[in-house]
Kinemage of the C-alpha trace (Angstrom):
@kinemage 1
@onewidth
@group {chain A} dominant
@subgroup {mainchain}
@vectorlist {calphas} color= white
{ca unk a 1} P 100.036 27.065 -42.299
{ca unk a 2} L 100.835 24.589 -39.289
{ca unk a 3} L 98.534 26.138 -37.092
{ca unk a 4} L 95.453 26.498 -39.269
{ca unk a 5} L 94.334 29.906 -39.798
{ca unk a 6} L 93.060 31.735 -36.319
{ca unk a 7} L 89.454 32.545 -35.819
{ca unk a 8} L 88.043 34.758 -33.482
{ca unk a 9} L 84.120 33.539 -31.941
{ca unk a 10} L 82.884 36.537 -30.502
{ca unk a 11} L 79.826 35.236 -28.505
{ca unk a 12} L 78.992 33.875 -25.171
{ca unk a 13} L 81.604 31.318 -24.670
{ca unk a 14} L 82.866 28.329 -25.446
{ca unk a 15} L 82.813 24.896 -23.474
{ca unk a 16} L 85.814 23.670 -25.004
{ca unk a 17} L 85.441 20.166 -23.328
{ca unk a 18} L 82.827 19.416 -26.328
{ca unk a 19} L 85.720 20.262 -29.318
{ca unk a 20} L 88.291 17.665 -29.773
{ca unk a 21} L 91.290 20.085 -29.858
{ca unk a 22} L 89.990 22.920 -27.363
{ca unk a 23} L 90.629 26.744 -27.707
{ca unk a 24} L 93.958 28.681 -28.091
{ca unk a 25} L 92.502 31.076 -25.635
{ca unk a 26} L 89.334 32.675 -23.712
{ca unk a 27} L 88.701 35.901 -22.870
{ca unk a 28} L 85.854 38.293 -21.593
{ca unk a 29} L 84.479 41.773 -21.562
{ca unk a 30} L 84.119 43.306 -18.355
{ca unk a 31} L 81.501 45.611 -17.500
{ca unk a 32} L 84.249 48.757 -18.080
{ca unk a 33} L 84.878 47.104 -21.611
{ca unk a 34} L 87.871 45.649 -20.213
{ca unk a 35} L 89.776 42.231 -21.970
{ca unk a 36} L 89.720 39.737 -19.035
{ca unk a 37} L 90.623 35.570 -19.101
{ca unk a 38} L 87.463 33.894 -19.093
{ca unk a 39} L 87.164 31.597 -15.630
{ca unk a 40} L 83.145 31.540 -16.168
{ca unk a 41} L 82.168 27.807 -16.181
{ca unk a 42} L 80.280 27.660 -19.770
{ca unk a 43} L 78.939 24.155 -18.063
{ca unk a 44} L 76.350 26.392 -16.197
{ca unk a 45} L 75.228 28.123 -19.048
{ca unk a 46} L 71.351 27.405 -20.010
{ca unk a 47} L 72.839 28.568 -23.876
{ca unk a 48} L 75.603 26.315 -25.571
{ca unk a 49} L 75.563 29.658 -28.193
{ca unk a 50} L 78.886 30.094 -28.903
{ca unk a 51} L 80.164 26.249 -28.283
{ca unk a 52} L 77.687 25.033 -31.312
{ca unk a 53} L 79.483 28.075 -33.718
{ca unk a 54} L 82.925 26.208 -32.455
{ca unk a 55} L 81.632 23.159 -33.306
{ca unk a 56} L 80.099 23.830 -36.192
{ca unk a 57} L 83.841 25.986 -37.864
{ca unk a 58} L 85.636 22.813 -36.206
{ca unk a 59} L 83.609 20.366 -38.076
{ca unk a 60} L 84.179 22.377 -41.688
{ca unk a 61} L 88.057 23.187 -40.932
{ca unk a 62} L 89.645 21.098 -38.500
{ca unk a 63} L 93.314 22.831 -38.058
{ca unk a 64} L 91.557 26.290 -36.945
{ca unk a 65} L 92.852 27.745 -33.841
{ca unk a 66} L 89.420 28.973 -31.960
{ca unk a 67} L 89.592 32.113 -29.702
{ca unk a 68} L 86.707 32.887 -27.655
{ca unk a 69} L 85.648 36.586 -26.564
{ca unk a 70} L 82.789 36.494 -24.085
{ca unk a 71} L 80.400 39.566 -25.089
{ca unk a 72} L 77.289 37.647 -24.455
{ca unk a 73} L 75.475 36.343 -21.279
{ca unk a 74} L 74.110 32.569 -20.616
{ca unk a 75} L 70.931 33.778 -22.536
{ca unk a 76} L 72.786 35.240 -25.459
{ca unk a 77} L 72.037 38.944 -24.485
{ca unk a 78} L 74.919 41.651 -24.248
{ca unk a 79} L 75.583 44.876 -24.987
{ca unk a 80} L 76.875 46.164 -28.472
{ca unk a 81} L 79.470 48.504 -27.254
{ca unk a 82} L 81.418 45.207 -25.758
{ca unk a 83} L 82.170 44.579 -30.010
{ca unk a 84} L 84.300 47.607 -29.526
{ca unk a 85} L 86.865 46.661 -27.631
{ca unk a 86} L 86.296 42.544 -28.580
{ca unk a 87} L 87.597 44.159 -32.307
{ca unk a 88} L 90.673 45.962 -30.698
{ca unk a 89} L 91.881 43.059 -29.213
{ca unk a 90} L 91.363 40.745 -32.339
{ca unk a 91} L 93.593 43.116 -34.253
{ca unk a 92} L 95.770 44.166 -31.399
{ca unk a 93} L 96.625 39.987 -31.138
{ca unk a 94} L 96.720 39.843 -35.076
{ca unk a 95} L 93.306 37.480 -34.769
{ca unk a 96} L 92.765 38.297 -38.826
{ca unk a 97} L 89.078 36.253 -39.066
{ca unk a 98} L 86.074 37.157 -36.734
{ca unk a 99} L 82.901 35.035 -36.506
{ca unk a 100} L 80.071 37.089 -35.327
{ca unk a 101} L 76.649 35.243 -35.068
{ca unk a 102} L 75.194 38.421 -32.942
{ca unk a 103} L 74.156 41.656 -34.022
{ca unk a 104} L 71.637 44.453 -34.131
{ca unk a 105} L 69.034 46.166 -35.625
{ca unk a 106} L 68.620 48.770 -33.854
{ca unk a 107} L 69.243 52.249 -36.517
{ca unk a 108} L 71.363 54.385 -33.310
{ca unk a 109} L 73.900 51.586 -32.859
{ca unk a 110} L 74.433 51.819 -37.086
{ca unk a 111} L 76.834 55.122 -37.304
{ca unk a 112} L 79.020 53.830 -34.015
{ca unk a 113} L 79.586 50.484 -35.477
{ca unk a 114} L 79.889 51.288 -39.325
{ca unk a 115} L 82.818 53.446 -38.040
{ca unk a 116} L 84.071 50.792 -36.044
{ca unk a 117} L 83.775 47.959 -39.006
{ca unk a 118} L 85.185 50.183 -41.232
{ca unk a 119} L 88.590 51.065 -39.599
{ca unk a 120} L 89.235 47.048 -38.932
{ca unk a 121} L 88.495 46.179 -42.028
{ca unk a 122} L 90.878 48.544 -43.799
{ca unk a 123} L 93.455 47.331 -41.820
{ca unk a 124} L 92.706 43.850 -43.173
{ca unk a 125} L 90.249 42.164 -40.723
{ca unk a 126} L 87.576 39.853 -42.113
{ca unk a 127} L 84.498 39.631 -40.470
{ca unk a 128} L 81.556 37.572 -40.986
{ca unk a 129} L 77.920 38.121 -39.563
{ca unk a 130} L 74.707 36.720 -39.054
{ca unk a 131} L 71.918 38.741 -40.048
{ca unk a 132} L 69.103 39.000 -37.917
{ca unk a 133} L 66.491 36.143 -37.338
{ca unk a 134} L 63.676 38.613 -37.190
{ca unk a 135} L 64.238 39.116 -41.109
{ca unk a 136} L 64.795 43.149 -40.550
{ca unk a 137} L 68.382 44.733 -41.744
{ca unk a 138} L 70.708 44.021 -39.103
{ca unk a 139} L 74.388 45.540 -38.091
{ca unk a 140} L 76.863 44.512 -38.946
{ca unk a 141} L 75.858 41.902 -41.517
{ca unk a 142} L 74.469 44.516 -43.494
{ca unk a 143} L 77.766 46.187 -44.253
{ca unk a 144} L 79.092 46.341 -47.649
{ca unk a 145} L 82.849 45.173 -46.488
{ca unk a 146} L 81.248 42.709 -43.785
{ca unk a 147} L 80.252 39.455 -45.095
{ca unk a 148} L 76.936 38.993 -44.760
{ca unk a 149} L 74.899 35.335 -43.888
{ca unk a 150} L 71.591 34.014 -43.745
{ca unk a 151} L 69.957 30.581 -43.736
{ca unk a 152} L 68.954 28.242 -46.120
{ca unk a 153} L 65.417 27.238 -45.162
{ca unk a 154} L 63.899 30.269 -43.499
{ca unk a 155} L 60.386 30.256 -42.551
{ca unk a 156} L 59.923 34.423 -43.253
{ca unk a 157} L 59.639 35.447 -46.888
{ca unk a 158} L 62.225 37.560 -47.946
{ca unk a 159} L 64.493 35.170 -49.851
{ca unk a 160} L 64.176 37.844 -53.029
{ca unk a 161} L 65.156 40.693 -51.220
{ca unk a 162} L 68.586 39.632 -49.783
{ca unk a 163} L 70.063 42.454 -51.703
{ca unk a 164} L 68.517 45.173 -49.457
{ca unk a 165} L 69.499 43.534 -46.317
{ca unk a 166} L 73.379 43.423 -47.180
{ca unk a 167} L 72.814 39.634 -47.769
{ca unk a 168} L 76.065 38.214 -49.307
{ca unk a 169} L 75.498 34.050 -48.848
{ca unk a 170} L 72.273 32.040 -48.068
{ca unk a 171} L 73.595 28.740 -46.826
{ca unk a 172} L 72.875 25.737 -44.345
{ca unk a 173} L 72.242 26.313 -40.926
{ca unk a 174} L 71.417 22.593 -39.521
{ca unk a 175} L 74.580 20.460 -39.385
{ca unk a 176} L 75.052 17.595 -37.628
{ca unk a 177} L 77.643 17.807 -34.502
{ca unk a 178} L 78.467 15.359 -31.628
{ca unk a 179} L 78.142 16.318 -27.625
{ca unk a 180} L 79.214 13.388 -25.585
{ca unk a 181} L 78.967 10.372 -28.318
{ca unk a 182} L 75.713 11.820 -29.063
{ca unk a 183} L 74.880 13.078 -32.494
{ca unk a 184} L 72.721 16.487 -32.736
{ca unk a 185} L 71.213 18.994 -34.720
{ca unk a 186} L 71.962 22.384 -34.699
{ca unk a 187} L 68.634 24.658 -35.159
{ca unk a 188} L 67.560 26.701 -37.865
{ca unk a 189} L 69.242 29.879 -37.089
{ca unk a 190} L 71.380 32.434 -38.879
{ca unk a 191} L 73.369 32.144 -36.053
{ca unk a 192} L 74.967 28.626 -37.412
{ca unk a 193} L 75.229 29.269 -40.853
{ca unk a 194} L 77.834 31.921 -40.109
{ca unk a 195} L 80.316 29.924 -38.810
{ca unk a 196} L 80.130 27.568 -41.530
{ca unk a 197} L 81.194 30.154 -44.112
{ca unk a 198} L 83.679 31.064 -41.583
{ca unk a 199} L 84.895 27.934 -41.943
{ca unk a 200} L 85.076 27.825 -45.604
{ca unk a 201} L 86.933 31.506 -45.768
{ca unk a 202} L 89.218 29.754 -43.254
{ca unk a 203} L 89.842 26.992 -45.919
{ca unk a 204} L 90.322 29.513 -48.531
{ca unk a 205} L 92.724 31.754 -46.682
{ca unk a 206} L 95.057 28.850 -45.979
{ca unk a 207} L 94.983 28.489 -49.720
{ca unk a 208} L 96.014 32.337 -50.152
{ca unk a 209} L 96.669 34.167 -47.684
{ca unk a 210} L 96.510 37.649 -50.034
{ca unk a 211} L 92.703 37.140 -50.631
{ca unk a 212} L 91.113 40.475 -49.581
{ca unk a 213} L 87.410 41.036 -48.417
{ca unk a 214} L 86.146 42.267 -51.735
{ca unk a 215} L 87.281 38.474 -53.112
{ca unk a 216} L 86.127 36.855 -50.312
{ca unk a 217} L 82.481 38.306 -49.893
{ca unk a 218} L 82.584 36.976 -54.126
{ca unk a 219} L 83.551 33.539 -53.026
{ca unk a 220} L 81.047 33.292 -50.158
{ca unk a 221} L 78.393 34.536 -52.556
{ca unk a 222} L 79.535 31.584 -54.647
{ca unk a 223} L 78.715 29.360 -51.750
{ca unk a 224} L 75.212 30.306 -51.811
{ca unk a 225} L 72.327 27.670 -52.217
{ca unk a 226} L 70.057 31.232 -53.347
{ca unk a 227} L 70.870 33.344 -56.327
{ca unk a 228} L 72.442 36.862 -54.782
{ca unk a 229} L 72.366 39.709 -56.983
{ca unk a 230} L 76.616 40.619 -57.045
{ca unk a 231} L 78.559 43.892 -57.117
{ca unk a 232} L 75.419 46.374 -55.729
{ca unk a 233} L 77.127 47.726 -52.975
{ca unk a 234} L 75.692 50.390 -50.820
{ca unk a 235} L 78.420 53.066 -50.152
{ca unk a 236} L 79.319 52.786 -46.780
{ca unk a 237} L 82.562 51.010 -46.185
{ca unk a 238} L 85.030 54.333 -46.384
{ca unk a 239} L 87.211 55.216 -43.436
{ca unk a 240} L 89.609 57.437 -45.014
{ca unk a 241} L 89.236 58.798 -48.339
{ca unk a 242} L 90.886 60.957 -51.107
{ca unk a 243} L 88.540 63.187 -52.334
{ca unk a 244} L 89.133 64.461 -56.154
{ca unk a 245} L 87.261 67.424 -58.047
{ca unk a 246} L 84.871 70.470 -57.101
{ca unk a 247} L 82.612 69.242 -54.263
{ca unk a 248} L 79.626 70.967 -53.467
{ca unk a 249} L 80.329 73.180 -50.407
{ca unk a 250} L 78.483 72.675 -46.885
{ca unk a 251} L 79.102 72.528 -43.405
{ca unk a 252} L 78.055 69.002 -42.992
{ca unk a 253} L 80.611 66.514 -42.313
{ca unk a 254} L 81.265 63.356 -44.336
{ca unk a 255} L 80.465 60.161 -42.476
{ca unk a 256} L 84.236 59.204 -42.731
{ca unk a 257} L 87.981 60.935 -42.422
{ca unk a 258} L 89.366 62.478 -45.056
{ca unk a 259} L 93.013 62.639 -46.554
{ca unk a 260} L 94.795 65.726 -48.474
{ca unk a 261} L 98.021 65.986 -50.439
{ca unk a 262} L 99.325 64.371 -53.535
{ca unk a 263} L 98.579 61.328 -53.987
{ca unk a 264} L 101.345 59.584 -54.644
{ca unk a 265} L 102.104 60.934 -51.250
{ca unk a 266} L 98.858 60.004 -48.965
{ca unk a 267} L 97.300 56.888 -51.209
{ca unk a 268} L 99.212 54.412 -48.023
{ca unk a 269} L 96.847 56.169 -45.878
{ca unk a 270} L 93.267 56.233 -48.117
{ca unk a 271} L 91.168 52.888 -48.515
{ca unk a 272} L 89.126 54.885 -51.008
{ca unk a 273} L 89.258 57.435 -53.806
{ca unk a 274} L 86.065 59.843 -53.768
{ca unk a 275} L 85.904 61.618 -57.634
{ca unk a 276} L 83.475 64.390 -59.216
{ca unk a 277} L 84.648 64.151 -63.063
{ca unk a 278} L 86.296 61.911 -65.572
{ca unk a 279} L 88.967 64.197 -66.170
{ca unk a 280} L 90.271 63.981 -62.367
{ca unk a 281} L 89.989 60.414 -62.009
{ca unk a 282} L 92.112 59.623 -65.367
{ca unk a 283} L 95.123 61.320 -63.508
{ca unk a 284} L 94.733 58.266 -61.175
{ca unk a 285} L 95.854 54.975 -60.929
{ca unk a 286} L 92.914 53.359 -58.604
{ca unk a 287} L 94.390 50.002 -58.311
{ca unk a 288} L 93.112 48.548 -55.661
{ca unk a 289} L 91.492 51.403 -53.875
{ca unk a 290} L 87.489 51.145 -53.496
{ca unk a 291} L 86.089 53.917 -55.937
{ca unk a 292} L 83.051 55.503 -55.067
{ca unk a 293} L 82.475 58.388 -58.885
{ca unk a 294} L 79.891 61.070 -57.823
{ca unk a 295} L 80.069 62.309 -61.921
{ca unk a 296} L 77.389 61.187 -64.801
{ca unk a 297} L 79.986 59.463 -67.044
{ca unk a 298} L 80.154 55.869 -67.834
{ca unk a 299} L 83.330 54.838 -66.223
{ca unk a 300} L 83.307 51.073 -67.209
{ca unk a 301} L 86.498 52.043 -68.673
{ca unk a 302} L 88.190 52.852 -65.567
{ca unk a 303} L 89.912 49.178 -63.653
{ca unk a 304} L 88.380 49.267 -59.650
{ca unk a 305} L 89.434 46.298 -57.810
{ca unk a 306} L 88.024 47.570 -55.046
{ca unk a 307} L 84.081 48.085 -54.105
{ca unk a 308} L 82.872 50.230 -56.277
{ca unk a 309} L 79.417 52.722 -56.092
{ca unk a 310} L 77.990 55.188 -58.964
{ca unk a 311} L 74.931 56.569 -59.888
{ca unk a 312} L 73.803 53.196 -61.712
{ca unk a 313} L 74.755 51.423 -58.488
{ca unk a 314} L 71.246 53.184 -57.044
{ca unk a 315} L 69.434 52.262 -60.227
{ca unk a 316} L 70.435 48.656 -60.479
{ca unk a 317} L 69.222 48.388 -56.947
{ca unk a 318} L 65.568 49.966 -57.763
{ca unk a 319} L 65.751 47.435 -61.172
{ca unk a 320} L 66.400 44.503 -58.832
{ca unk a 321} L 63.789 45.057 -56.234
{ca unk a 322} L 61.551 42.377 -55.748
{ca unk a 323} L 59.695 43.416 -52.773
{ca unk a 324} L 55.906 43.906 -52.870
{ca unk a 325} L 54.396 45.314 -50.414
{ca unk a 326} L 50.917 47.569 -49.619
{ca unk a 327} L 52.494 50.614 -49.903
{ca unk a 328} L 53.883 52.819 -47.207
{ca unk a 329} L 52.730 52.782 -43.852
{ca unk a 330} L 54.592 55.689 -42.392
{ca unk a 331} L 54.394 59.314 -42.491
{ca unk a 332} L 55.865 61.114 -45.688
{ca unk a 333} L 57.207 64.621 -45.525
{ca unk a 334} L 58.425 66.343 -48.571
{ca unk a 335} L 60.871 69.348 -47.902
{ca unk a 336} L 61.772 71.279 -51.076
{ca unk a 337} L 64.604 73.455 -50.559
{ca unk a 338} L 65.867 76.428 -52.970
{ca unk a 339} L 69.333 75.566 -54.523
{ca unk a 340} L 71.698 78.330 -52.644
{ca unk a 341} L 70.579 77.133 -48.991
{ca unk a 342} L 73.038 74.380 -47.708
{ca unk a 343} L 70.537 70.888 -48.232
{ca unk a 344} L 73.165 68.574 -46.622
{ca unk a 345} L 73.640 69.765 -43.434
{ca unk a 346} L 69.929 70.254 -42.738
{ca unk a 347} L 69.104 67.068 -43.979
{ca unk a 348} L 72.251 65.504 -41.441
{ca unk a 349} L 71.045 67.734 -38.746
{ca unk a 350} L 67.474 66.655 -39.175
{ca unk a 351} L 68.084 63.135 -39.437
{ca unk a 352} L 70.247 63.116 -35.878
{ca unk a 353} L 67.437 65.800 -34.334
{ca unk a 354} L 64.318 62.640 -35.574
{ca unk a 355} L 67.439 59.881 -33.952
{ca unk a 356} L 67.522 61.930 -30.747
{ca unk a 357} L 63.822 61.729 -30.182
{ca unk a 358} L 63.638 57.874 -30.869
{ca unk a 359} L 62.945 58.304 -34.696
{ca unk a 360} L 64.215 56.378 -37.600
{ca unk a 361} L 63.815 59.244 -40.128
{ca unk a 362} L 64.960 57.330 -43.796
{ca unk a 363} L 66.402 60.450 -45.644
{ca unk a 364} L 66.506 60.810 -49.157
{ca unk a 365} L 68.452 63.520 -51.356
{ca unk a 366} L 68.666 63.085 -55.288
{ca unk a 367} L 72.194 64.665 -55.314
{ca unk a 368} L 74.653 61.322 -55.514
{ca unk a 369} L 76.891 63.102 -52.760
{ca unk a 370} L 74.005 62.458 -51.012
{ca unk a 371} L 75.623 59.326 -49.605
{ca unk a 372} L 79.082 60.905 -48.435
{ca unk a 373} L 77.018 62.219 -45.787
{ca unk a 374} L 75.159 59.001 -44.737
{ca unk a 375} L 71.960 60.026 -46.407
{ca unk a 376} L 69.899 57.800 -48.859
{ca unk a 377} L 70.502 58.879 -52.820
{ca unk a 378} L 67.713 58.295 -55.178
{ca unk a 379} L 67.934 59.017 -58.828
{ca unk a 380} L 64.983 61.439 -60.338
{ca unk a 381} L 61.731 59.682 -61.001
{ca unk a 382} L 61.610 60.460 -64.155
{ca unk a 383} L 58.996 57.399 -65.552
{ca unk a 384} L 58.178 54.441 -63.719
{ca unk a 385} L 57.368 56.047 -60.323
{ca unk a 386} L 55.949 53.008 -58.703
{ca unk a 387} L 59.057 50.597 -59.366
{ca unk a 388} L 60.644 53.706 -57.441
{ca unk a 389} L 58.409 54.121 -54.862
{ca unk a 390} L 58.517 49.934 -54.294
{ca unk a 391} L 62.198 50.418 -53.779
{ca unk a 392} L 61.462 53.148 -51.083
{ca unk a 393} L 58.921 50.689 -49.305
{ca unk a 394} L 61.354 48.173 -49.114
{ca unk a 395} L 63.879 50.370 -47.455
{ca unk a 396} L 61.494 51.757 -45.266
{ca unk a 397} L 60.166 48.002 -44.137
{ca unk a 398} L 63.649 46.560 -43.930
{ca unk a 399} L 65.299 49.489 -42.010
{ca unk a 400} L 62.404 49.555 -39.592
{ca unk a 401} L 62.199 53.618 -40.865
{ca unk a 402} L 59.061 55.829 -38.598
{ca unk a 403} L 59.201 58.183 -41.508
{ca unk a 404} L 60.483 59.001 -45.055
{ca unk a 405} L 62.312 62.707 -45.573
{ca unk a 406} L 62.753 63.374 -48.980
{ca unk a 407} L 64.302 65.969 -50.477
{ca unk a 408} L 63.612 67.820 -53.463
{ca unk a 409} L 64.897 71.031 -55.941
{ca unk a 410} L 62.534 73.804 -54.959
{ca unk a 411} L 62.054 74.672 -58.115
{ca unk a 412} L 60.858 71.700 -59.050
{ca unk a 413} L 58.624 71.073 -56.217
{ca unk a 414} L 55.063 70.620 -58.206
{ca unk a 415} L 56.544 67.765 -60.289
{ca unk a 416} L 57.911 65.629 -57.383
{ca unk a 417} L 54.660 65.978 -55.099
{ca unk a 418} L 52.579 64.181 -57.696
{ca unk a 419} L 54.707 60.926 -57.109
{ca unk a 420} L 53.548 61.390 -53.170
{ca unk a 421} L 50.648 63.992 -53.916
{ca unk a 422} L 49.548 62.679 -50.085
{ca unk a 423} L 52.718 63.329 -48.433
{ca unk a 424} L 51.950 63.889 -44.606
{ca unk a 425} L 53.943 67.539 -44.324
{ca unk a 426} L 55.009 69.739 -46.815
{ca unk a 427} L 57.909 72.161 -46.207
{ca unk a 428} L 59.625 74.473 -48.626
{ca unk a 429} L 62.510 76.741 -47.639
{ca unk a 430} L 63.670 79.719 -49.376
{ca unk a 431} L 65.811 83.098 -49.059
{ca unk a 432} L 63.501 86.043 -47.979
{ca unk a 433} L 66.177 88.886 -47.524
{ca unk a 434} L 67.848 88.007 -44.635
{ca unk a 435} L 66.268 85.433 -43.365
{ca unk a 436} L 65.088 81.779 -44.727
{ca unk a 437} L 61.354 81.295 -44.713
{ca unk a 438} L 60.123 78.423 -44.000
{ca unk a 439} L 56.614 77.146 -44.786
{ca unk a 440} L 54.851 73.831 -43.222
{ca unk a 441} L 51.718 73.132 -45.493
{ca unk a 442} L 49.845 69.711 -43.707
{ca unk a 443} L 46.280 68.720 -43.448
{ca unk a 444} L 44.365 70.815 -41.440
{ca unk a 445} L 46.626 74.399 -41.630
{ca unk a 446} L 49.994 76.072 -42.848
{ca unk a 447} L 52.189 77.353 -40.334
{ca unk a 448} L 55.210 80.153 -41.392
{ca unk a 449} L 58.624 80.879 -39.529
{ca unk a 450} L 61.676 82.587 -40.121
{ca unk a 451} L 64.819 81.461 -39.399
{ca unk a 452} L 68.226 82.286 -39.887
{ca unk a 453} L 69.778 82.293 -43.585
{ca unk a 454} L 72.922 80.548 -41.089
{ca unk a 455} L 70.516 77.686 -40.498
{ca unk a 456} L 71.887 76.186 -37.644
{ca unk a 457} L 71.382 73.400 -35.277
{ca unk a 458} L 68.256 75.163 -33.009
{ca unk a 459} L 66.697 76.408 -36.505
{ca unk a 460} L 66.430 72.924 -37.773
{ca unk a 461} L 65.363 71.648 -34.202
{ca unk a 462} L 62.737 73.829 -34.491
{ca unk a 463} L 61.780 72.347 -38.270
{ca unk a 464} L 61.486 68.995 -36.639
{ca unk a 465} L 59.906 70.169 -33.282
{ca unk a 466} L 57.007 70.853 -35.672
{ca unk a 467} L 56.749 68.181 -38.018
{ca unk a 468} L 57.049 65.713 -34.970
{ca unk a 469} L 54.205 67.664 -33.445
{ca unk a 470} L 51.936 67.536 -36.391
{ca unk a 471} L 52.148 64.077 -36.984
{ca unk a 472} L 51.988 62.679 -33.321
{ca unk a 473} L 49.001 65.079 -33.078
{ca unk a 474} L 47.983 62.832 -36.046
{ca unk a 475} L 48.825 59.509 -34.311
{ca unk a 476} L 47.169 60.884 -30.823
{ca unk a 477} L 43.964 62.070 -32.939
């Protein structure tokens, strides 16, 4: 390619008197999210942010073509919903590789974005992100389909669990670039160690074109100066999906579109094929759709180019867990729900009514389909209950959760509350004629309501109005 392959820096500008080719183009975000040229002299700006991530991809591939999109102010604070339309114009202008040393970690801006990511991405954008310097689970790096970067050399200790941040490459972030004849350092920042993998998918692309995110987050792992654990993906890359087999039925909506027909008809339109059973999925050819198999087979059998989540996806994670902490530190409530009431939607509806009040409520089911709805899946505990309640404190720290909901078969409520026999708030619902009973069993009193067998929105409002009551009652006390 003549022109080198075109990268996107998405950041707070770039003085492009300190590269020695300049910038194809500069643009900014308005305050109405609106693509403007860039006039803002970056010689004013107190923070040469986005200029050292120029320097830094010029210095590793030298025919790039740099674009700049302004999102970012002279102290490297912005807004995320300027990523929005920064995105559209990257793909509206065919700008294929993004550089993003920015993100966030706060949980509300996670649904918005993943959404976001995802439709881009299927349509062939690559995107590479810093995680967060705080050492906490950042968006987008975290992203299974985003390629994820941190820094060799970091002073927090969480090298070993780079797997449950959505870590994909630990690499250098000090190099050495030149401003006016003078030789500097960058810092010690995830921010700069992005744009040198940027630099080498850059490289490879020019290579082959062809090469796919899937390949590329494989190659950048390669890259890495730290051992990452490979091909643990968390399920949340789909945008539009084919869904095979007898689903469970609910009135909670999957966290993604969804596509119907034959499919030899649709499969232009689907990044990923959703199946129940072996015996629907062998009608298939996956090629190179992403795969995410709900069933209990082994499907080792079955070719997935794509990413790829099962059952023993969750399980690998829990076996690969290195964290060690001091146990939980946040309230656990345990809600045990009989089989025929619908679990999904009031688990989605109680995890948006805990996000509306300020709450990062980490949500566990231990139905697999748990995670077409954006919930957390965990396997049964059947033995080693500590390596799985470890995994759940790692989540908890990492995400930043205020509480753990888990979920469990009524039926089988006595066995799961010995793994957390001092859960904070214990709820069971269950059919009582017409009506759904629920019961709240905490420290101090039980508490009894009835509600609507259609549990709807206000019913499960009223479920957390009084778990969020008990336990700031507990906080307050």
């Amino acid at each position: 390619m003549d022109k080198g392959i075109r990268i996107a820096i998405i950041d707070n500008g770039i003085n492009e008197l300190f590269l020695k080719k300049g910038i194809e183009k500069s643009i900014a975000i308005d305050e109405n999210g609106i693509c403007i040229a860039d006039t803002k002299d970056i010689d004013q700006q107190q923070f040469q942010h986005g200029t050292n991530c120029a320097m830094i991809l010029e210095k590793y591939c030298s025919d790039c073509q740099l674009i700049s999109i302004r999102i970012l102010d002279e102290n490297g604070k912005g807004a995320i919903k300027s990523i929005y339309p920064a995105l559209k114009w990257c793909y509206k202008n065919e700008v294929r590789l993004v550089n993003l040393s920015l993100g966030t970690v706060d949980f509300r801006d996670c649904e918005k974005l993943r959404c976001l990511i995802n439709k881009y991405v299927t349509k062939g954008m690559i995107i590479i992100a810093a995680t967060a310097n705080s050492g906490f689970v950042s968006y987008p790096a975290s992203f299974t389909n985003v390629i994820g970067v941190a820094t060799t050399d970091s002073p927090l200790d969480y090298c070993k669990d780079y797997m449950q941040m959505g870590i994909d490459t630990v690499v250098p972030s000090v190099h050495t670039i030149k401003v006016c004849d003078t030789e500097l350092n960058t810092s010690l920042s995830n921010s700069y160690a992005a744009p040198y993998i940027s630099a080498l998918i850059a490289n490879k692309l020019k290579e082959d074109s062809t090469f796919e995110i899937k390949k590329l987050k494989t190659y950048a792992s390669e890259q890495s100066q730290l051992r990452i654990v490979k091909g643990i993906f968390e399920p949340d890359w789909v945008y539009r999906a084919y869904v095979l087999g007898i689903r469970t039925i609910s009135r909670a909506k999957y966290y993604f579109e969804t596509v119907v027909g034959k499919f030899e008809e649709v499969q232009e339109e689907i990044d990923t094929i959703i199946a129940f059973s072996m015996s629907d999925l062998e009608k298939l050819q996956v090629g190179n759709k992403n795969l995410i198999y709900i069933g209990k087979e082994d499907i080792h059998k079955i070719n997935v180019q794509g990413f790829f989540w099962s059952r023993k996806t969750r399980q690998q994670q829990i076996v690969n867990n290195h964290y060690r902490g001091n146990g939980l530190d946040v309230p656990v409530v345990i809600l045990a729900i009989e089989t025929a009431i619908d679990s999904f939607y009031i688990l989605t509806e109680l995890k948006k009514a805990f996000a509306d009040g300020g709450y990062n409520a980490y949500t566990i089911g231990m139905e697999p389909e748990c995670v077409l709805y954006g919930l957390e899946y965990m396997p049964e505990p059947v033995t080693d209950h500590e390596a799985w309640k470890k995994f759940i404190e790692s989540q908890v720290f990492y995400k930043q959760s205020d509480l753990v909901i888990w979920c469990v078969p009524l039926e089988d409520r006595d066995k799961f509350l010995k793994v957390y026999s001092d859960c904070d708030v214990e709820i069971s619902l269950c059919n009582e004629g017409e009506n759904i009973l629920a019961k709240f069993s905490f420290e101090g009193g039980k508490v009894e309501k009835k509600i609507s067998q259609l549990i709807d929105r206000k019913d499960v409002e009223e479920i957390y109005h009084t778990i969020e009551t008990k336990l700031t009652e507990d906080e307050d006390g």
